[in-house]
PDB file as gemmi writes it, atoms N, CA and C in Angstrom:
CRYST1    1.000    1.000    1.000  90.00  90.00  90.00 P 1                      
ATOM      1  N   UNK A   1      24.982 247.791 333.274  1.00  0.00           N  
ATOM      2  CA  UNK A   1      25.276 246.368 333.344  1.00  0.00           C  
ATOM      3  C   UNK A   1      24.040 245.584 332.936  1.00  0.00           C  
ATOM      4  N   UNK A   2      24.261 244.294 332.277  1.00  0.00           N  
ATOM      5  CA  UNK A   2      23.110 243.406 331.908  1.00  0.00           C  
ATOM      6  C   UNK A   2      23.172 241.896 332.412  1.00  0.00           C  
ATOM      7  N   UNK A   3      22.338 241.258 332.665  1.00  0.00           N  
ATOM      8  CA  UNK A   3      21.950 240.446 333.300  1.00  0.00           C  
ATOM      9  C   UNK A   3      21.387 239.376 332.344  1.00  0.00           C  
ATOM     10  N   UNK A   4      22.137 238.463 330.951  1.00  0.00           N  
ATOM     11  CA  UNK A   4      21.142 237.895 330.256  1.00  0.00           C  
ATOM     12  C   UNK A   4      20.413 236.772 331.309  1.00  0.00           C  
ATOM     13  N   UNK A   5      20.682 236.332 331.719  1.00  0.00           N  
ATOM     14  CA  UNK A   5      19.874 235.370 332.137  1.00  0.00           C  
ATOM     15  C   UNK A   5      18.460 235.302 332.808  1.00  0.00           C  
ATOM     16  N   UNK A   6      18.665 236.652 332.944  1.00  0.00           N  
ATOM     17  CA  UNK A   6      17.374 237.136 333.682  1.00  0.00           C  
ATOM     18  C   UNK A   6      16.597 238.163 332.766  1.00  0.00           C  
ATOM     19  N   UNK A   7      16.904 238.181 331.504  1.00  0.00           N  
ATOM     20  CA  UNK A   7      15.927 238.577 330.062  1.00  0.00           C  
ATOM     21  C   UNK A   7      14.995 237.506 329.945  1.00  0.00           C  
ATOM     22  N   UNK A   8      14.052 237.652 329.141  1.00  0.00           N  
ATOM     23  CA  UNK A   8      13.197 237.418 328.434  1.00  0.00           C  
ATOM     24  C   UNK A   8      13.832 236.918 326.636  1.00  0.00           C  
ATOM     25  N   UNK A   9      13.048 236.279 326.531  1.00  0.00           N  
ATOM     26  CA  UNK A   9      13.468 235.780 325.199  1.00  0.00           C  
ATOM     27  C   UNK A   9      13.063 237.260 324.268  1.00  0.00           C  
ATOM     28  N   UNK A  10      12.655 238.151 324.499  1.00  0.00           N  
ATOM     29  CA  UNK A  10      12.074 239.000 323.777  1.00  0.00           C  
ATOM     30  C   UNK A  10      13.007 240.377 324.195  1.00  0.00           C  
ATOM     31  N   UNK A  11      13.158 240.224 325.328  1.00  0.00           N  
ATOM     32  CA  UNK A  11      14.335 241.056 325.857  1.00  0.00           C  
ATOM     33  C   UNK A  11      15.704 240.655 324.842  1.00  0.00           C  
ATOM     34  N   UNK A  12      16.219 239.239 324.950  1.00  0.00           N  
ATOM     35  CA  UNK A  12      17.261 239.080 324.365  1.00  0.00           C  
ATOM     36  C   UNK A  12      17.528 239.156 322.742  1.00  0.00           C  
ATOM     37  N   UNK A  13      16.775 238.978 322.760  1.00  0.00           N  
ATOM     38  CA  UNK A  13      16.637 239.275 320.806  1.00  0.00           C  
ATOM     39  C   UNK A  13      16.542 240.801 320.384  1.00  0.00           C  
ATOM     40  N   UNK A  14      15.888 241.761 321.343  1.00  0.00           N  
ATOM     41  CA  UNK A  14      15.966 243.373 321.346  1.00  0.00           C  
ATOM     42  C   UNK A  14      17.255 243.865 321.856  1.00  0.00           C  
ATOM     43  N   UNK A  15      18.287 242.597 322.828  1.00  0.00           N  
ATOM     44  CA  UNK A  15      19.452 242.799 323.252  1.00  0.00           C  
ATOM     45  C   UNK A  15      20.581 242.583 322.231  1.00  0.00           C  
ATOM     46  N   UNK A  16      20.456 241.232 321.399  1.00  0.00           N  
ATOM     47  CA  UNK A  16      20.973 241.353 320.267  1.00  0.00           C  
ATOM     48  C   UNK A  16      20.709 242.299 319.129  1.00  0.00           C  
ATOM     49  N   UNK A  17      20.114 242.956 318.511  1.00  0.00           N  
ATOM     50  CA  UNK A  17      19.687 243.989 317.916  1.00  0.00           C  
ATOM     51  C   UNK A  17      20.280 244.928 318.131  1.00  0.00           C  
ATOM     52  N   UNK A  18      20.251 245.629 319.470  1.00  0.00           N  
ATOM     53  CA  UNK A  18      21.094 246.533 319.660  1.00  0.00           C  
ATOM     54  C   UNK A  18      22.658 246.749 319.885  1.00  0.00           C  
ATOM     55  N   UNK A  19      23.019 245.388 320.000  1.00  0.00           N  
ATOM     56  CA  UNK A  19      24.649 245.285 319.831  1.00  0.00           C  
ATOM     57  C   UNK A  19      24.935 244.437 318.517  1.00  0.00           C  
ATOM     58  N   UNK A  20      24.532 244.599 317.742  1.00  0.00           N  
ATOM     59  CA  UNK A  20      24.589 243.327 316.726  1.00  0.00           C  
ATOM     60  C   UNK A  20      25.919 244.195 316.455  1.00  0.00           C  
ATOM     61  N   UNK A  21      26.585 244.756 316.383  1.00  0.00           N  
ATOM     62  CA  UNK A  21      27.911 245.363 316.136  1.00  0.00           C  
ATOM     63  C   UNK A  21      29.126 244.873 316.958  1.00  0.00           C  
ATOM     64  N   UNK A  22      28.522 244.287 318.273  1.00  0.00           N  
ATOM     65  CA  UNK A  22      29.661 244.012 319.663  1.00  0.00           C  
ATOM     66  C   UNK A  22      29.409 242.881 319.238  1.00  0.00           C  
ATOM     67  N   UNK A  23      30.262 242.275 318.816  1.00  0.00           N  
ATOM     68  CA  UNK A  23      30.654 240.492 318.604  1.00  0.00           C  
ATOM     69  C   UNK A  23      30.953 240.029 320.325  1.00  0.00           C  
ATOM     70  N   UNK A  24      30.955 240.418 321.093  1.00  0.00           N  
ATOM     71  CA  UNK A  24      31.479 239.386 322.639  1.00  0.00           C  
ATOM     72  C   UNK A  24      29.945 239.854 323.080  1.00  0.00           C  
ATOM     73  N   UNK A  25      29.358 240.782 323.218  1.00  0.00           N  
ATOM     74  CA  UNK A  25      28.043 241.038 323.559  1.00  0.00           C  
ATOM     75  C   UNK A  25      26.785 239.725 322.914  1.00  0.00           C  
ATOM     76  N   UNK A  26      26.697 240.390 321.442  1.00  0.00           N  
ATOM     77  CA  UNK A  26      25.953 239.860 320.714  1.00  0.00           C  
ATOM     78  C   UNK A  26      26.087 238.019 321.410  1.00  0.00           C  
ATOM     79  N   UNK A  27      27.069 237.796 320.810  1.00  0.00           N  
ATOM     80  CA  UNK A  27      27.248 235.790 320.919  1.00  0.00           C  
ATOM     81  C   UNK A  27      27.127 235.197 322.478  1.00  0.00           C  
ATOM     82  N   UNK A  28      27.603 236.326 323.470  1.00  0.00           N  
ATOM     83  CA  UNK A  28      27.259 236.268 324.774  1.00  0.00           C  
ATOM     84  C   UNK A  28      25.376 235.694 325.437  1.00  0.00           C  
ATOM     85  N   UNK A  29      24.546 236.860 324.387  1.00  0.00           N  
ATOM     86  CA  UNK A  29      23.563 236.622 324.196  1.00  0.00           C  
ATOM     87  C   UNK A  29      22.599 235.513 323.156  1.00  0.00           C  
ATOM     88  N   UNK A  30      23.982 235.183 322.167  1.00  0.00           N  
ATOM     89  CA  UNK A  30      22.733 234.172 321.444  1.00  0.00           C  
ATOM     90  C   UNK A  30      23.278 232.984 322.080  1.00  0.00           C  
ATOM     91  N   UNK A  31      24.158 232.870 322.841  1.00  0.00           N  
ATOM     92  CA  UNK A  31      24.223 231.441 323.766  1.00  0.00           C  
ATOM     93  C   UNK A  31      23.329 231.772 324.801  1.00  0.00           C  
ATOM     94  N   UNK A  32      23.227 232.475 325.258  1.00  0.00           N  
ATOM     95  CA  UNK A  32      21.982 232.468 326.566  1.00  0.00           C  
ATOM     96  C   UNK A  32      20.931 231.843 325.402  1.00  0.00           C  
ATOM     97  N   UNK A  33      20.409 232.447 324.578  1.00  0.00           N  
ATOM     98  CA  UNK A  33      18.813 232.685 323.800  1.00  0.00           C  
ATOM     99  C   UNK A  33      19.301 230.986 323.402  1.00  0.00           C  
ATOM    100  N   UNK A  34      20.205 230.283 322.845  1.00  0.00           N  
ATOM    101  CA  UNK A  34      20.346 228.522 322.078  1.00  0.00           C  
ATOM    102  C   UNK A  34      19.998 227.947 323.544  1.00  0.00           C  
ATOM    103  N   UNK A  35      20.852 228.238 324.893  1.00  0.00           N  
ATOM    104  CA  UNK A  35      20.705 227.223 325.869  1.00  0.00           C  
ATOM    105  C   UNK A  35      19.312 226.726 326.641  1.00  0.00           C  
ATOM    106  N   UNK A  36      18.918 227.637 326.060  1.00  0.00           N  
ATOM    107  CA  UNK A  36      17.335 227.905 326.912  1.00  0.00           C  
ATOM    108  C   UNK A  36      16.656 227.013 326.124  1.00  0.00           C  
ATOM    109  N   UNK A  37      16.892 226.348 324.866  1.00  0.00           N  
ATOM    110  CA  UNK A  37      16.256 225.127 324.705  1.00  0.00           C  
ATOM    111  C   UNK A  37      16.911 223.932 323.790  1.00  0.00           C  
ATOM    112  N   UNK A  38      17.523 223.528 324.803  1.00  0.00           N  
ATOM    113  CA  UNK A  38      18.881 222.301 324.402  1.00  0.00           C  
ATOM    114  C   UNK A  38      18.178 221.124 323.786  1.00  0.00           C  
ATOM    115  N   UNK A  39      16.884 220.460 323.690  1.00  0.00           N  
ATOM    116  CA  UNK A  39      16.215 219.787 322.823  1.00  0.00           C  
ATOM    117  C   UNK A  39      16.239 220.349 321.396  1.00  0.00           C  
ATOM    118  N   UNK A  40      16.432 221.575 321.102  1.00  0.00           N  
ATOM    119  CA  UNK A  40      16.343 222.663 320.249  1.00  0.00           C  
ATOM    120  C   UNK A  40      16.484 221.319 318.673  1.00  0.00           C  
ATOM    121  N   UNK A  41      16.282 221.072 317.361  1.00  0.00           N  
ATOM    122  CA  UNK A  41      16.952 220.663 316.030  1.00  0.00           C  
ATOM    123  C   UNK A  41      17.213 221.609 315.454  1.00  0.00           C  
ATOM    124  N   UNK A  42      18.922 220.507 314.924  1.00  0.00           N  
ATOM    125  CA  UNK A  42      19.879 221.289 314.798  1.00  0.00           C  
ATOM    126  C   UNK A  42      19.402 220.618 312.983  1.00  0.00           C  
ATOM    127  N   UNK A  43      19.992 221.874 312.405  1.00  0.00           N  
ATOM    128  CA  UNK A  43      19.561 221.527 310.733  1.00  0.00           C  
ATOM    129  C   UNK A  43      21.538 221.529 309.987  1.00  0.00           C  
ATOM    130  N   UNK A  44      22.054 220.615 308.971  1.00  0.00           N  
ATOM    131  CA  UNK A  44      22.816 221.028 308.799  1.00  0.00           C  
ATOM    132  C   UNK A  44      22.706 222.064 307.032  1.00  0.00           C  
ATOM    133  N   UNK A  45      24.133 222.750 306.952  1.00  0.00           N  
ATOM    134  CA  UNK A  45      23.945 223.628 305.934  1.00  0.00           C  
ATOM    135  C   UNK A  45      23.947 222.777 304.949  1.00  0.00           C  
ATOM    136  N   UNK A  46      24.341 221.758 304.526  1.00  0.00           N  
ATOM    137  CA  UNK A  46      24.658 221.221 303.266  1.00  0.00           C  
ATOM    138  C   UNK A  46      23.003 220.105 302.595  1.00  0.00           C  
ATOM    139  N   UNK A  47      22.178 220.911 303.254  1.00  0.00           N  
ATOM    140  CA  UNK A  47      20.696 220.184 302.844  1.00  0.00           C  
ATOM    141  C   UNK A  47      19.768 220.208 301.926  1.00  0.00           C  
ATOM    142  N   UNK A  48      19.144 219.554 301.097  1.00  0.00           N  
ATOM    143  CA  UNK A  48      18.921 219.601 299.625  1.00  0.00           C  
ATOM    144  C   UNK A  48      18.178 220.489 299.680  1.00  0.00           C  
ATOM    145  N   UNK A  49      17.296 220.919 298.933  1.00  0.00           N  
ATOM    146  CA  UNK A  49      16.184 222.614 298.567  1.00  0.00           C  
ATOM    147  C   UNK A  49      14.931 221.054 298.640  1.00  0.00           C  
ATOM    148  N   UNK A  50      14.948 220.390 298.493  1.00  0.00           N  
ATOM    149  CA  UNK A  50      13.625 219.334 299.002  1.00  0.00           C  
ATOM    150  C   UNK A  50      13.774 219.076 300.443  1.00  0.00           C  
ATOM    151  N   UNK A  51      14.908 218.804 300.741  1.00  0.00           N  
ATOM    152  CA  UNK A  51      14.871 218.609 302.703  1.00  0.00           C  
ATOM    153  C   UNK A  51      14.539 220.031 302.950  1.00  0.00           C  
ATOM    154  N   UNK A  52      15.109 221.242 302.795  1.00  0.00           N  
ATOM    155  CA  UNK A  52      14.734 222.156 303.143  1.00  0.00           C  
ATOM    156  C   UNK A  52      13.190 222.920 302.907  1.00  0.00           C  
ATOM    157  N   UNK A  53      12.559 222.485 302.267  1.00  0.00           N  
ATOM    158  CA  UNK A  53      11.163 222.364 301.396  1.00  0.00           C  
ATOM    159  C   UNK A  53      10.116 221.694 302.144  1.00  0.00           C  
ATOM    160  N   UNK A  54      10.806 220.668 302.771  1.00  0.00           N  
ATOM    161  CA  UNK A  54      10.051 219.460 303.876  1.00  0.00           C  
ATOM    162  C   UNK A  54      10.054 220.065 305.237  1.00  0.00           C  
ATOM    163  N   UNK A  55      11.026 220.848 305.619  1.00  0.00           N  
ATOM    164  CA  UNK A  55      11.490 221.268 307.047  1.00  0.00           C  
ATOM    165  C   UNK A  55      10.358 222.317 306.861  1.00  0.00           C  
ATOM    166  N   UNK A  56      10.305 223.322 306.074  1.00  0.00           N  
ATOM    167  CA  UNK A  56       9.541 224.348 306.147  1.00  0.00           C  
ATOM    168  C   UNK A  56       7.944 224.322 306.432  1.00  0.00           C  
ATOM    169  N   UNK A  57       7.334 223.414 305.261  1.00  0.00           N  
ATOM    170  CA  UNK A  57       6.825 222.487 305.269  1.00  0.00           C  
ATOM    171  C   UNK A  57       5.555 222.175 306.424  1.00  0.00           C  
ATOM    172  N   UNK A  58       6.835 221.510 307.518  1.00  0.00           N  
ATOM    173  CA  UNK A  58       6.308 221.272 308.816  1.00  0.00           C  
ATOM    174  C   UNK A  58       6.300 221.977 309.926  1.00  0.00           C  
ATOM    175  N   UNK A  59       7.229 222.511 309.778  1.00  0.00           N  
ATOM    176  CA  UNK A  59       7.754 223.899 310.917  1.00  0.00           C  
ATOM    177  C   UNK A  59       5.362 224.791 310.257  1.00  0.00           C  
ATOM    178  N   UNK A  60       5.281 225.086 309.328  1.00  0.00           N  
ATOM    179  CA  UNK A  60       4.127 225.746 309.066  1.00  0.00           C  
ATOM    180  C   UNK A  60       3.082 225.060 309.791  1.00  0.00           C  
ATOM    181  N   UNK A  61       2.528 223.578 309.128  1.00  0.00           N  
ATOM    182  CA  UNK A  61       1.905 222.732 309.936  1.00  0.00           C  
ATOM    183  C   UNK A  61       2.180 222.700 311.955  1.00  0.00           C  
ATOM    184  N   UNK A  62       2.917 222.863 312.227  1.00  0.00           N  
ATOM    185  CA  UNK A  62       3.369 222.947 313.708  1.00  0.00           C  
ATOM    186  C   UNK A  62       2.711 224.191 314.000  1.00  0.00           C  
ATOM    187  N   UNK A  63       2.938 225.178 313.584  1.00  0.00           N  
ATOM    188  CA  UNK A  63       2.666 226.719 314.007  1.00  0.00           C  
ATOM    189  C   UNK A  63       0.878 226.783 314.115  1.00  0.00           C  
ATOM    190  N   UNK A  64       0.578 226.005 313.255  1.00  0.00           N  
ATOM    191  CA  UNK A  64      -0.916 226.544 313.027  1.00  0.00           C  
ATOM    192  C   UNK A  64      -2.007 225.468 313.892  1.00  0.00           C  
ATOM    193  N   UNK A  65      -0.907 224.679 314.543  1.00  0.00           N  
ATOM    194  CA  UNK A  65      -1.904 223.310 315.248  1.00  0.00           C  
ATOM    195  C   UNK A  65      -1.925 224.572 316.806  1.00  0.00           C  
TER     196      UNK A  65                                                      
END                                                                             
């Protein structure tokens, strides 16, 4: 038996991995891993290769401050 809520973000991503085959497992777990940070930005798919260029961009600048 598993317990996501009481994983680790590092736990749950090694939890998805290993069921990436069990669709009720897997999505079970990437809603635990999304809820855990509901401020989270949301990007949509239909975004130019310059918005997406800009996002990247900054997401780099962020990482390295």
């Amino acid at each position: 038996m598993y317990n996501l809520k009481e994983m680790t973000v590092t736990e749950l991503k090694e939890f998805m991995a290993e069921n990436r085959n069990d669709d009720q497992k897997f999505s079970e777990a990437l809603g635990e891993l999304l809820s855990r940070n509901p401020n989270r930005k949301k990007y949509t798919a239909n975004q130019s290769f310059e918005e997406v260029r800009k996002i990247i961009q900054e997401k780099i600048k962020e990482s390295q401050n």
